[in-house]
Structures are given as C-alpha cells and as structure tokens.
Steps between C-alpha positions, in 0.01 A plus 500: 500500500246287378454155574348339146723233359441347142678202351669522189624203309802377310692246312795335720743258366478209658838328487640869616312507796445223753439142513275244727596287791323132438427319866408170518414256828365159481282393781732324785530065497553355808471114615291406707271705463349882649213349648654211607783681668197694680370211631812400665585820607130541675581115716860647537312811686277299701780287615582661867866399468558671186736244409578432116418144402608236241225653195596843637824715537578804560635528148111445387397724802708800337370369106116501613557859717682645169214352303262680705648848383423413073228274457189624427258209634497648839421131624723556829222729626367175670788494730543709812885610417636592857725834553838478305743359829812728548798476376336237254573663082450388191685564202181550264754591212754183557214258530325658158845446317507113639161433404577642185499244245744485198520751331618376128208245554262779477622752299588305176640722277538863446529742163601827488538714173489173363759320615476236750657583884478357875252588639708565807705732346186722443247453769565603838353350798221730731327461855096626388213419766403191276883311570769518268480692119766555252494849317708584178585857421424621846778767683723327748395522865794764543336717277153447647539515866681775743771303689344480792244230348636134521537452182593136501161441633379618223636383177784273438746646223746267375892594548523550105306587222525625169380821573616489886802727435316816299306781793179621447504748235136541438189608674107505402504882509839558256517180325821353403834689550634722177756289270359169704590158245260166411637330844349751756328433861228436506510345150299618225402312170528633161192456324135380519405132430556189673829419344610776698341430820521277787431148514488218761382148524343406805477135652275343822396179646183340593656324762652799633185661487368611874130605443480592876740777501334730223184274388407373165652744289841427457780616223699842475448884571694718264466882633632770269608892688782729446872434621451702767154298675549270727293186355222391722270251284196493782310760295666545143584175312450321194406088606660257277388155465659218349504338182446850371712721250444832609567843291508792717508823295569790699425880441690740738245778669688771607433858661755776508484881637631775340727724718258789510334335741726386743464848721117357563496368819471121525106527582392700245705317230340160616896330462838475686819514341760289691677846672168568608438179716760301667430156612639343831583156305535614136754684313243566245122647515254299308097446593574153523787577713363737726198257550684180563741755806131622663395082514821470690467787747156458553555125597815597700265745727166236546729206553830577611681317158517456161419232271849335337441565229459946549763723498648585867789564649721319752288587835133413332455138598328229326135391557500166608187280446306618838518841249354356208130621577658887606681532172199425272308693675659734521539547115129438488431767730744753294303451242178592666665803647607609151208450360321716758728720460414551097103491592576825741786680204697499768867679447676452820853390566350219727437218235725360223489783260627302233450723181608362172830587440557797218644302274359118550506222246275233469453181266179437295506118389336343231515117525407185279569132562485196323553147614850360544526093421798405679397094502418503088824728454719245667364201358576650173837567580522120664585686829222421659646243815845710495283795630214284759842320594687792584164752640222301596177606493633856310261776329643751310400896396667740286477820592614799209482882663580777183443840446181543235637841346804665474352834625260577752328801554568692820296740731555802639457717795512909411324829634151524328515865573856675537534865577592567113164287390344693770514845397505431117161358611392778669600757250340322233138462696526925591570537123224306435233623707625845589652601166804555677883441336823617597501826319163581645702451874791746354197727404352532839878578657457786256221644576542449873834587520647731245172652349395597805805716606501699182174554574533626816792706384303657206252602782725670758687682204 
C-alpha cells in the first residue's frame, strides 16, 4: 500500500473536546541559605570525626543533601561529596514537604469560571526535577501510572475532592464519554474568554528569597500540557515575575489520524497510538511520556538509580548525592546519543523511539502583561500596614489562563493515496494518454475472446 500521508484539517469544538492542565512551581526558600549550607557541609566533610556540631545537624545535613537534588546553582561542585554510607536514606520527598513553605501564603487566591475557590481544593501537589509543583486539571496518579510505580512518590492527591469520586471517562484519542454533564474529569470550561478561565494570585517574599539555589531570576513557572503529561517545567514553561498581571491566551494545537491509517505500521505512519506502545511506568503513551520513561531507564542502567523525582518502582533505588554528577550526565549524554542517532536516520529499537503520539495536543500561548501596583492599591484602600503587618516584604502577580476562541481547527492524518484513489488515478492517466476507457477494455475482450471463436468457427465450417 502506499506510504504518502496528507493532513486534512477541521473545525473542533473546543468545550466538547479536552481541556489543559495549568502547573505551577515557585523556586524553593530555605533559611540559611544554599550556599551557606554548602559551606558548612564542605567543613562538616573535612571534619575526620564526622560528628554534627552546634551550626550543623543532621536535620540541615539531610536539607542541604535534598537541596542538592533541585537547585540549579550547582555551587556544591566545590565539595568532594564522599560515597552515600550504607544503610544511611533520605526521605527526598518528606524533607521537600517540610521545607515547603505555606502554602495559603503563596497562593493567594484562586478563580475558576468566575467564582472564587481554595486553591487547595483545585491544585494538587507534584514531585518534578525542579522540587515541588502544583498542577490543576492533571489525571490522578492512578490513572497515570501502572501499579507497580510508587505512586505516592510521585504526586500527593488529597483524600477528597470535588471531582475525586467521578473515574476517568475521557481520553485524548475519544474525547469525553457520550451523554457526559458540565462536572466531568478532567474538567472542561464552557466558553472562550477570561471570565471563563482560570485565575490565580500569586504572592513571594524578598526575604524569603534564596538567590543561591536558582540565581537571580526568581518568581513562578506556569507549564501548560494535556491531562495525560506528566508536567516537567525544565524545558517547557512560561516564567512569571512579580508585580505583573499576566494574560495568557491559549490556542489548542491538535493532530488526529483518521482510521484508514491505522493498518500502517508505526514507522511508516511517523506516530504511535497508545495500543501500539506500552510504557513500563505509564498507563498512557504520550511523546512527553515516553521521553520522560527513556530519562529514567537510561539513568537506571549508567548509574544504578533514579533521580526522586522519576518514575520507578519499588526495587529502583534513589541516587544519593555521590550520584548527582552520574544522573546529569547521564541525561546529557542521552541527549548526545539521540542526537547522533537523528544525524545517522537511524530506525532501530535501541534508542528512545519516542514518536509523537497519533493523536497529541499541544498549547500555543499568546501572552501580555501589564504592571500590578499592589503598594498604591492598598494605600487607596487604607490597607496598606494591615497587609506589610500581616506579609512582610510581599509582591504580588495575577496570573489569568483562557481559551482565545471557542473553536480550534484540528489536523489530520489520512492515506494520500488509497487503493480506490489509486486506480481512479490510473484509469484516468491511460484514458488520457492512451485513449483508453472502460468500453474500449470490454472491446478488446471482444475481439480477443468472442470474435475470435466465430471466426475460427466460420473457417473450419
């Protein structure tokens, strides 16, 4: 059959068909200190007794190690971190969620279809490689990961939600279940416009501020994917300063494949659909996925462990920080073999292999800001000390993420060239060129066939 595939386009509803996730992280605040921590750590390793002293416990000794696995400085390359001692483990996750700081203090308010709700009741808390994010809209780890994975490693899901009853009656390939209502999971919003989107209100702290773990550039990452992605907001993200009102407008871009095309095998088609390709970790196939699973495995086999923060299962130990150097290099040597891999077309089973998915969904953004003037604000409202009394030191951001239109156009997979196309193609060029048309074809069976034999009769009679 042939191989040629065209896209075709068309309109898609959007409140019929799926809706974003939103993740947000805010760079960690810790006191004292990253680089300060370092520098006790590195007189703490030179000490030959090892022993913990009054400006450093092992409670900091497990904060500065755990530090070591988000921040982005890399400062602790000046110490010479000895091998992890056995039996010695540190609860990376537990630490993160002490370390944590308030969480009402940060996330201010929240609005959704235009009414105001807590925030915790619609943000749910995530382990990424940068510390710890919040995601709204996202599928619950149950729904994302096999149950082998440890899912509480992963994602912590609170006991009830609004939605924390309903099952999963959608997917990115069928949509939305027939005869499903307004309160579905994953939600969905009703129309276009930033009344009907979501909104949050975002808070930090100069003197909270740790320019040592992540450098100067401090604020939020907002990262917008499908339900079914797992966020990770190293390479996608949207940064979001403060003292900024921020519109994010977003405009879905989404492929689909018709089902003439689903006999093709996976190579030729250039796509997986999730039967196609089952992950070890994930319930679901996405590129993003299916990338984020190959980081794992490839770490797992050049170091022996896994980040915290990747999916594993109960026998995949943690890196500890003597592993710190493996794991990014790891990645950083992935990379290199993938891209080798592109430079030589290779096709082999050996590397990732992580096609798009046939039916992916991504977000195109459009985004404006103004200033926001919390101090001038308050003192108009003569609320001014109330709110430097009660948050000291406080910036604010606003943060509105809408649909632009209420449709979106769509495209689409199909056969170029299908047997029927083929031969109506074919019969039309002979026609052309050779003057030849169907009865012409009935013609020569005459002649060859029934013609001849009265012929031949006439003769022998």
């Amino acid at each position: 059959m042939p191989d040629k595939l065209q896209h075709q386009k068309k309109n898609v509803d959007k409140t019929g068909s799926n809706d974003s996730a939103i993740d947000l992280e805010h760079s960690p605040k810790i006191h004292p200190t990253y680089f300060e921590l370092v520098q006790i750590l590195d007189t703490y390793i030179d000490n030959d007794n090892r022993s913990y002293f009054s400006n450093f416990s092992r409670h900091d000794h497990e904060d500065i190690l755990t530090l070591m696995q988000i921040c982005q400085s890399r400062i602790e390359g000046i110490l010479a971190l000895p091998e992890t001692r056995e039996n010695y483990t540190i609860d990376y996750i537990g630490n993160l969620d002490k370390m944590l700081p308030g969480f009402q203090k940060y996330f201010f308010s929240c609005n959704w279809f235009g009414n105001q709700v807590n925030c915790k009741d619609l943000l749910t808390k995530v382990y990424t490689d940068e510390g710890i994010c919040y995601t709204f809209n996202s599928l619950k780890a149950d729904d994302l990961y096999h149950d082998r994975v440890v899912r509480s490693q992963m994602r912590k899901e609170k006991n009830y939600t609004k939605n924390g009853g309903q099952k999963l009656a959608w997917s990115l390939e069928k949509g939305y279940a027939a005869g499903s209502d307004i309160n579905t999971y994953p939600v969905r919003v009703l129309s276009s416009g930033s009344a009907a989107g979501f909104q949050i209100t975002l808070q930090t702290f100069t003197n909270e501020t740790d320019y040592t773990c992540n450098g100067p550039t401090q604020g939020f990452k907002i990262m917008l994917n499908s339900p079914d992605d797992v966020p990770s907001v190293v390479k996608h993200f949207v940064r979001v300063s403060m003292d900024r009102e921020i519109l994010v407008a977003v405009k879905p871009k989404m492929i689909t494949t018709s089902a003439n095309i689903e006999a093709y095998h996976p190579e030729k088609r250039r796509c997986y659909l999730n039967k196609d390709r089952q992950l070890k970790f994930y319930k679901i196939y996405t590129q993003r996925n299916c990338e984020r699973e190959c980081v794992t495995n490839f770490t797992y086999s050049e170091c022996g462990c896994v980040k915290f923060s990747m999916p594993r299962t109960a026998d995949m130990p943690i890196c500890g920080e003597d592993k710190l150097w493996c794991y990014r290099r790891a990645r950083d040597n992935l990379l290199m073999k993938q891209f080798k891999e592109g430079l030589e077309h290779s096709e082999g089973n050996g590397g990732c292999n992580c096609m798009p998915g046939c039916t992916s969904l991504e977000y195109e953004t459009e985004i404006s800001e103004g200033s926001f003037d919390l101090v001038n604000t308050l003192k108009a409202f003569d609320n001014y000390e109330d709110y430097y009394a009660q948050y000291p030191g406080g910036k604010m951001s606003v943060v509105q993420i809408y649909f632009k239109d209420n449709q979106f156009i769509t495209s689409r997979r199909s056969e170029l060239y299908g047997i029927t196309e083929l031969l109506a193609n074919f019969g039309g060029v002979l026609g052309l060129f050779m003057g030849v048309s169907l009865l012409s074809v009935v013609e020569i069976f005459y002649h060859c066939s029934l013609r001849l034999w009265s012929n031949v009769r006439r003769n022998n009679g």
